[in-house]
N, C-alpha and C positions, 0 to 999 in steps of 0.2 A: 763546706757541706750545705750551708744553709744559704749560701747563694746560689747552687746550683739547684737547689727547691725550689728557690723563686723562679732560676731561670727556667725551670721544666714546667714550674705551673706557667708561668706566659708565656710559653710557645703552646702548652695544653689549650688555654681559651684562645689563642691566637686560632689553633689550627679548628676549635669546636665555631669561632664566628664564621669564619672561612666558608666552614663546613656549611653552617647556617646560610650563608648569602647562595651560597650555590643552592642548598634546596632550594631555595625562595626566588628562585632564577626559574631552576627548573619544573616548578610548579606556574609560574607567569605564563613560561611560556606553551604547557599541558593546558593552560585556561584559552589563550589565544588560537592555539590548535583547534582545542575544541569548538572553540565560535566561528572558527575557518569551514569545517567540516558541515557540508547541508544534510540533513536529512535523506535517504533516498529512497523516493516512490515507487508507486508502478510505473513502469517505462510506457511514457503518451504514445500513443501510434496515431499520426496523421493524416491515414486512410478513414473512409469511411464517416458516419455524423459524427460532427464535431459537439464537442460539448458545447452547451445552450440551445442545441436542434432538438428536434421532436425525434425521439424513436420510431423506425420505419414501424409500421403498424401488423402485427402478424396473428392470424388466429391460426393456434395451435392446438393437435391434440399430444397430451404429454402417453409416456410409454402404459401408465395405468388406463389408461383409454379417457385421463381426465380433458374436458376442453379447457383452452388456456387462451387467453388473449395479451398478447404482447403491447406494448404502444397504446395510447390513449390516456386518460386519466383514471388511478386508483387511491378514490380516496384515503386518507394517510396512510399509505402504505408503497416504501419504497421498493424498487426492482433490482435486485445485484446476479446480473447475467452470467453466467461464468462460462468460457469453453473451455471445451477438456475431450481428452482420446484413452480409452482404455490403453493404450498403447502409449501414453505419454505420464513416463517417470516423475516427471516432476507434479504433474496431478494430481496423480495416487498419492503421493507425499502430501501434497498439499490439501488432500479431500480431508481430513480429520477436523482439521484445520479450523477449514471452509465452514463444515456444518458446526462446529464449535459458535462462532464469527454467527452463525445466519439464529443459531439459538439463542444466542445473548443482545443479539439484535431484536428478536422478534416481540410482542407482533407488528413492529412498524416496518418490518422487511420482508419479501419475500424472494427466498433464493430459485433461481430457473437455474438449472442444470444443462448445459446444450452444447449437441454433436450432433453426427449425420455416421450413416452407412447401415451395418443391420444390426437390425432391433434384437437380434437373440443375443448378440455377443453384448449389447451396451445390458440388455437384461441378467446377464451371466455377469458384469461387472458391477450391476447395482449390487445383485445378491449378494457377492465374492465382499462387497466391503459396506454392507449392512447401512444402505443408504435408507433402506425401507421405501416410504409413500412420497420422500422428495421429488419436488414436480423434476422433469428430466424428460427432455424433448429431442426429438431427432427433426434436426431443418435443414438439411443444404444451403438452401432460400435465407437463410435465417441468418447464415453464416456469410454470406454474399453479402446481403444486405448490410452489415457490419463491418466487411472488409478484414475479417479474422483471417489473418495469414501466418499467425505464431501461438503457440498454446503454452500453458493457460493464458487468457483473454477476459479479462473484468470487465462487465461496463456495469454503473452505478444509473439507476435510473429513477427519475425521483413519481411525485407521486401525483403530477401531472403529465406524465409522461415525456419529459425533455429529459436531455442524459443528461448528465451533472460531472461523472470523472469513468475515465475511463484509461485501459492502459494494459501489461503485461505483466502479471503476480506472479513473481517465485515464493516468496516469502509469505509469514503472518504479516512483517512491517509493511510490504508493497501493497495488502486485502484490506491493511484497516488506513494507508494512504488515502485512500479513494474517499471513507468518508472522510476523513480528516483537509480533503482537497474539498468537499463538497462544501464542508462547514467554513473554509475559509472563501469559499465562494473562487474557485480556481478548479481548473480542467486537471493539474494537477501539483503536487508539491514542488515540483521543479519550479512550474509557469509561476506559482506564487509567490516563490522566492527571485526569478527572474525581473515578477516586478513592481516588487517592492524596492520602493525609494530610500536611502537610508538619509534618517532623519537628521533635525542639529545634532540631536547630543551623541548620535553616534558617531558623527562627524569627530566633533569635537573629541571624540573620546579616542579617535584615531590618531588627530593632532597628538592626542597628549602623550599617544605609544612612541611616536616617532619621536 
């Protein structure tokens, strides 16, 4: 009887270290996962100014009948452009969002709201989602000049008026991408992860996985 004590308690810790190295397997390799995994931004679009260009220059009047100048230098006060369509799902999803983001931002940012077609229907869509006195501009032109071919359309515009990140927002992660690309001084999280160099020690620390 009391050898088969012994024997059932050491196959007990036998199979509890067992148990143990596998976690510690399977936790290695949830960490290396993890450091494989990039971050993912707004999606860069190619068309149109390239980040570190000047914003095409545009004077606009916004739907309150306010004037608005696009382009140029605005003393510290940044520009975060957004297009958007009454008609595009993922917008309206994302409008809460947005004016969340441009409130916690403010006063060093100022959000432009921007589309084209008619003025009643984008007025009936401010109403319908209580955007109130947010500037919101109707520009063809404006939209051209950007090369917005896909909605919603960020561009981050700094407060000399050069873009700084710009790109395609589904998300909250892809709207606060942009500054998080501007502060790492990158058009966007991709670009900056594409090129950065990895250093000795992450070198080294590669070596030592293999």
């Amino acid at each position: 009887m009391t050898d088969a004590l012994v024997i059932s308690n050491s196959l007990l810790w036998i199979a509890l270290l067992v148990l143990g190295i596998i976690v510690m397997a399977l936790t290695r390799q949830i960490g290396l996962l993890h450091e494989r995994l990039a971050p993912m931004g707004a999606l860069a679009q190619e068309r149109g100014p390239e980040v570190g260009d000047p914003a095409p220059p545009h004077a606009l009047t916004d739907l309150s009948g306010q004037p608005l100048d696009l382009g140029g230098p605005s003393p510290g006060v940044r520009t975060l452009l957004f297009f958007l369509s009454p008609t595009c799902p993922v917008c309206e999803t994302l409008l809460p969002t947005l004016l969340r983001v441009a409130r916690d931002e403010a006063p060093g940012l100022r959000l432009v709201l921007a589309s084209d077609g008619d003025p009643e229907e984008h007025r009936s869509f401010r109403a319908a989602k209580e955007i109130g006195d947010q500037l919101y501009v109707l520009s063809r032109e404006l939209g051209l000049a950007f090369a917005v071919s896909k909605l919603p359309t960020a561009i981050l515009i700094d407060d000399e008026g050069i873009v700084r990140a710009k790109g395609i927002v589904n998300t909250r992660e892809h709207l606060e991408s942009l500054f998080l690309a501007h502060e790492l001084g990158a058009g966007s999280i991709q670009q900056f992860i594409a090129q950065k160099e990895p250093s000795e020690d992450s070198v080294v620390h590669l070596e030592v996985r293999r």
